[in-house]
BAMARFI-754594 format. One record per residue (C-alpha): residue in one letter; y negated, x negated, z. Coordinates in steps of 0.02 Angstrom, whole numbers, plus 32768, in hexadecimal, padded with zeros to 4 digits. Each point is the difference from the previous one (the first is absolute). Example, Ala and Ser with C-alpha at 12.3 -4.5 7.8 and 13.67 -1.06 7.14 Angstrom:
! residues 2
a80E17D998186
s7F547FBB7FDF
//
This chain:
! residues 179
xF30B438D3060
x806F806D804B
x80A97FB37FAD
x7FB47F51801E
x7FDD802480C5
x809E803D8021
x80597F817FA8
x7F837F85806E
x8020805C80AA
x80A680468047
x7FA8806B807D
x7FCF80807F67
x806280878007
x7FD2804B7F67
x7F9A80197F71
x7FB6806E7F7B
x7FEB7FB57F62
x7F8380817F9E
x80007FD97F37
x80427F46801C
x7FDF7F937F8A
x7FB67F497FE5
x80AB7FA58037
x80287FA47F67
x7F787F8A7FDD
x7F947FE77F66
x80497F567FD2
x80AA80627FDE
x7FCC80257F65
x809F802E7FAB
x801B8090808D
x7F56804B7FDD
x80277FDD7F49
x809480818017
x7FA08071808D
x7F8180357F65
x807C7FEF7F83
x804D8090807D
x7F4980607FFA
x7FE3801A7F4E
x80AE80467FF8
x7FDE80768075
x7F5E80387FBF
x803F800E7F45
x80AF805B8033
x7F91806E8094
x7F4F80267F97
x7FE87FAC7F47
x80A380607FCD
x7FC8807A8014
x7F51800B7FD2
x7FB5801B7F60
x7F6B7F837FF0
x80897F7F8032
x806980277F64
x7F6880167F93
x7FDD7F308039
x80AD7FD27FE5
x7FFA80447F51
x7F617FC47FD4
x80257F57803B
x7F9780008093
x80787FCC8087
x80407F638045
x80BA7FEF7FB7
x802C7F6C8063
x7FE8806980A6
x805D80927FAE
x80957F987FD7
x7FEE7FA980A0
x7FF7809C808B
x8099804A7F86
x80547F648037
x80017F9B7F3E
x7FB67F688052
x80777FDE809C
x7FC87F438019
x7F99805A80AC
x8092804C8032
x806A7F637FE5
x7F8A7F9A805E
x7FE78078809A
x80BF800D801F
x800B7F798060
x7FA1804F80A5
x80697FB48096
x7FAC7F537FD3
x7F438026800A
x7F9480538071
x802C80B17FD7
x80A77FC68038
x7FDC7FB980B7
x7F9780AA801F
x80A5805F7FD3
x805F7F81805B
x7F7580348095
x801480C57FE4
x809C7FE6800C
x800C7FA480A0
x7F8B8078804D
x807C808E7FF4
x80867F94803C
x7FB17FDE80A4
x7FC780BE8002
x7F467FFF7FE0
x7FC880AD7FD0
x7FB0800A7F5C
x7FBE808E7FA4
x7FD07FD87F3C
x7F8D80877FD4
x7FC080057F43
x7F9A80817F98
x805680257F5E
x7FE27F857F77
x7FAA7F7D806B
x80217F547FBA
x80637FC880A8
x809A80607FCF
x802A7FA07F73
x7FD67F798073
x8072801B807F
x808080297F74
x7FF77F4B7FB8
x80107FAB80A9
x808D805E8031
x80497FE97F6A
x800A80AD7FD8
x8054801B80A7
x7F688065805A
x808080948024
x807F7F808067
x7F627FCF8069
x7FD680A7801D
x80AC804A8037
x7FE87F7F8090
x7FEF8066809A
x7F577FB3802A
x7FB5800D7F50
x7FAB80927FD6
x7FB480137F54
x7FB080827FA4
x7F9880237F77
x7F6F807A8013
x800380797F66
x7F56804B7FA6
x7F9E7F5B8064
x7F957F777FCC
x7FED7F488043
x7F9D8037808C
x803A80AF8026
x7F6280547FD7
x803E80A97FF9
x8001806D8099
x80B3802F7FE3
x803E7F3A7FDD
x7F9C7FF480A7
x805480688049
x80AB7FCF7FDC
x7FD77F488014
x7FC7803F80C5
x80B28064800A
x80667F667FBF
x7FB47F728075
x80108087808A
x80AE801D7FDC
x80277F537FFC
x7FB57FDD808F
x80548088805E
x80A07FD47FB1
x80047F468063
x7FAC803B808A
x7F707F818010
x7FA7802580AB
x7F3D7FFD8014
x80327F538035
x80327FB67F6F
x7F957FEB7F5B
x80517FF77F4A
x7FAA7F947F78
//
Protein backbone atom coordinates (compact mmCIF):
# COMPACT_ATOMS: atom_id res chain seq x y z
CA UNK A 1 0.00 0.00 0.00
CA UNK A 2 2.64 2.05 0.85
CA UNK A 3 4.60 1.82 -2.72
CA UNK A 4 1.13 2.06 -4.42
CA UNK A 5 0.10 5.43 -2.40
CA UNK A 6 3.04 7.10 -3.05
CA UNK A 7 3.23 6.26 -6.51
CA UNK A 8 -0.70 7.58 -6.41
CA UNK A 9 0.09 10.85 -4.41
CA UNK A 10 3.09 13.27 -4.82
CA UNK A 11 2.51 14.83 -1.48
CA UNK A 12 4.12 11.47 0.23
CA UNK A 13 7.22 12.12 1.26
CA UNK A 14 8.22 8.85 2.13
CA UNK A 15 7.71 5.42 2.90
CA UNK A 16 8.63 2.27 4.72
CA UNK A 17 8.15 -0.73 2.94
CA UNK A 18 8.39 -3.61 5.82
CA UNK A 19 8.88 -7.31 4.13
CA UNK A 20 7.39 -6.07 0.64
CA UNK A 21 6.12 -8.37 -1.33
CA UNK A 22 2.86 -9.16 -3.49
CA UNK A 23 4.00 -6.80 -6.55
CA UNK A 24 4.18 -9.25 -9.25
CA UNK A 25 0.85 -10.72 -9.75
CA UNK A 26 -0.30 -14.34 -9.75
CA UNK A 27 -1.11 -14.44 -13.47
CA UNK A 28 2.80 -13.98 -14.05
CA UNK A 29 3.25 -17.30 -13.73
CA UNK A 30 6.59 -17.79 -15.28
CA UNK A 31 8.11 -15.16 -12.57
CA UNK A 32 6.68 -17.13 -9.66
CA UNK A 33 7.72 -20.22 -11.64
CA UNK A 34 11.41 -18.89 -11.19
CA UNK A 35 10.72 -17.10 -7.58
CA UNK A 36 10.25 -20.96 -6.16
CA UNK A 37 12.47 -22.38 -8.51
CA UNK A 38 14.80 -19.68 -6.45
CA UNK A 39 13.32 -21.23 -2.91
CA UNK A 40 14.08 -24.79 -3.15
CA UNK A 41 17.58 -23.79 -4.08
CA UNK A 42 17.98 -21.99 -1.21
CA UNK A 43 16.59 -24.44 1.14
CA UNK A 44 18.60 -27.49 -0.38
CA UNK A 45 22.09 -25.39 -0.65
CA UNK A 46 21.10 -23.57 3.11
CA UNK A 47 19.44 -26.85 5.14
CA UNK A 48 18.95 -30.36 3.10
CA UNK A 49 22.82 -30.27 2.46
CA UNK A 50 23.41 -30.45 5.11
CA UNK A 51 21.16 -32.57 7.02
CA UNK A 52 21.15 -36.13 7.42
CA UNK A 53 17.46 -37.33 7.08
CA UNK A 54 17.66 -35.25 3.78
CA UNK A 55 20.45 -37.46 2.36
CA UNK A 56 19.00 -40.61 3.83
CA UNK A 57 15.61 -39.53 1.30
CA UNK A 58 17.74 -38.73 -1.52
CA UNK A 59 19.35 -42.13 -1.35
CA UNK A 60 16.45 -44.00 -0.72
CA UNK A 61 14.60 -42.43 -3.47
CA UNK A 62 12.33 -40.45 -1.47
CA UNK A 63 12.80 -37.00 -2.90
CA UNK A 64 11.46 -35.06 -5.70
CA UNK A 65 14.37 -35.06 -8.47
CA UNK A 66 12.70 -32.71 -10.73
CA UNK A 67 12.82 -29.92 -7.92
CA UNK A 68 16.43 -30.97 -7.15
CA UNK A 69 17.54 -30.53 -10.67
CA UNK A 70 15.42 -27.58 -10.97
CA UNK A 71 16.56 -25.24 -7.68
CA UNK A 72 20.34 -26.52 -8.92
CA UNK A 73 19.39 -24.70 -12.01
CA UNK A 74 19.07 -28.18 -14.63
CA UNK A 75 15.69 -26.98 -15.72
CA UNK A 76 16.27 -23.18 -16.74
CA UNK A 77 12.94 -22.87 -18.92
CA UNK A 78 11.72 -20.52 -15.43
CA UNK A 79 14.58 -18.64 -15.62
CA UNK A 80 14.33 -18.19 -19.41
CA UNK A 81 10.86 -17.14 -19.15
CA UNK A 82 11.23 -14.61 -16.16
CA UNK A 83 14.07 -12.68 -17.96
CA UNK A 84 12.09 -10.65 -19.68
CA UNK A 85 10.87 -8.36 -16.46
CA UNK A 86 10.74 -4.71 -18.03
CA UNK A 87 7.55 -5.93 -20.02
CA UNK A 88 5.18 -7.14 -17.22
CA UNK A 89 4.06 -5.91 -14.11
CA UNK A 90 7.14 -6.59 -12.06
CA UNK A 91 8.61 -4.27 -14.54
CA UNK A 92 6.30 -1.04 -14.27
CA UNK A 93 6.73 -1.43 -10.25
CA UNK A 94 10.56 -1.21 -10.89
CA UNK A 95 9.96 1.34 -13.44
CA UNK A 96 7.81 3.05 -10.25
CA UNK A 97 10.70 2.42 -7.57
CA UNK A 98 12.65 3.79 -9.67
CA UNK A 99 10.90 6.98 -10.37
CA UNK A 100 10.29 7.42 -6.76
CA UNK A 101 13.95 7.90 -6.01
CA UNK A 102 14.31 10.11 -8.89
CA UNK A 103 11.91 12.66 -7.64
CA UNK A 104 13.43 12.03 -4.02
CA UNK A 105 10.81 10.11 -2.11
CA UNK A 106 12.36 8.59 0.96
CA UNK A 107 12.11 4.96 1.13
CA UNK A 108 13.34 2.57 3.59
CA UNK A 109 13.09 -1.35 2.46
CA UNK A 110 13.28 -3.18 5.61
CA UNK A 111 13.30 -7.16 5.39
CA UNK A 112 13.90 -9.99 7.98
CA UNK A 113 16.43 -12.45 6.71
CA UNK A 114 15.12 -15.06 4.40
CA UNK A 115 11.67 -13.52 3.90
CA UNK A 116 10.35 -14.36 0.48
CA UNK A 117 10.31 -10.44 -0.61
CA UNK A 118 14.04 -10.37 -1.11
CA UNK A 119 14.15 -12.58 -3.85
CA UNK A 120 11.29 -10.57 -4.85
CA UNK A 121 12.69 -7.41 -5.04
CA UNK A 122 15.78 -9.17 -6.61
CA UNK A 123 13.73 -10.34 -9.71
CA UNK A 124 12.10 -6.96 -10.30
CA UNK A 125 15.13 -5.15 -10.17
CA UNK A 126 16.65 -7.41 -12.15
CA UNK A 127 19.16 -8.31 -9.80
CA UNK A 128 19.92 -4.62 -9.42
CA UNK A 129 18.49 -4.16 -5.64
CA UNK A 130 22.06 -2.76 -4.59
CA UNK A 131 21.86 0.23 -7.46
CA UNK A 132 18.39 1.11 -5.86
CA UNK A 133 19.72 1.13 -2.63
CA UNK A 134 22.93 3.30 -3.13
CA UNK A 135 20.26 5.98 -4.08
CA UNK A 136 20.53 8.59 -1.48
CA UNK A 137 16.85 8.26 -0.53
CA UNK A 138 16.75 4.43 -0.44
CA UNK A 139 17.52 2.85 2.57
CA UNK A 140 17.47 -0.92 2.79
CA UNK A 141 18.34 -3.37 5.23
CA UNK A 142 17.90 -6.72 6.21
CA UNK A 143 17.18 -7.56 9.85
CA UNK A 144 19.49 -10.56 10.86
CA UNK A 145 18.34 -13.55 13.46
CA UNK A 146 14.33 -12.18 12.55
CA UNK A 147 11.28 -13.73 11.34
CA UNK A 148 8.39 -12.39 9.06
CA UNK A 149 6.92 -10.56 11.81
CA UNK A 150 9.79 -9.66 14.07
CA UNK A 151 8.69 -11.66 16.95
CA UNK A 152 11.75 -11.58 18.84
CA UNK A 153 12.37 -8.85 21.34
CA UNK A 154 15.76 -8.16 19.90
CA UNK A 155 14.39 -8.12 15.92
CA UNK A 156 11.93 -5.71 17.78
CA UNK A 157 14.14 -3.89 18.84
CA UNK A 158 16.23 -3.28 15.94
CA UNK A 159 13.23 -2.95 13.66
CA UNK A 160 12.22 0.23 16.35
CA UNK A 161 16.05 1.55 15.95
CA UNK A 162 15.96 1.28 12.05
CA UNK A 163 12.50 3.09 11.32
CA UNK A 164 13.75 5.62 13.99
CA UNK A 165 16.87 6.14 12.28
CA UNK A 166 15.31 6.58 9.12
CA UNK A 167 13.06 8.75 10.22
CA UNK A 168 15.55 10.92 11.88
CA UNK A 169 17.76 10.65 8.95
CA UNK A 170 15.01 12.77 6.55
CA UNK A 171 13.83 14.67 9.16
CA UNK A 172 10.04 14.10 8.91
CA UNK A 173 8.35 16.59 11.42
CA UNK A 174 5.31 15.56 13.69
CA UNK A 175 3.63 17.12 10.71
CA UNK A 176 4.17 14.88 8.21
CA UNK A 177 3.11 11.07 8.20
CA UNK A 178 5.08 8.28 6.16
CA UNK A 179 3.13 5.27 4.71
Amino acid sequence: MAYHTARADRRVLGVVLINGQGFIPESEEAIHAYLASRRRRRYYLGHALYNMASWRKLATGRVGYGDILSAMGFRREGRRQSKDVSKTKAGEVATGLRHLADVGTQMLFLYSVGDPGIEELDVILEGNVARLASHEVVEYHVVENADHMFTALQSQEEFVRRIKGWIDSIGVNGDCATG
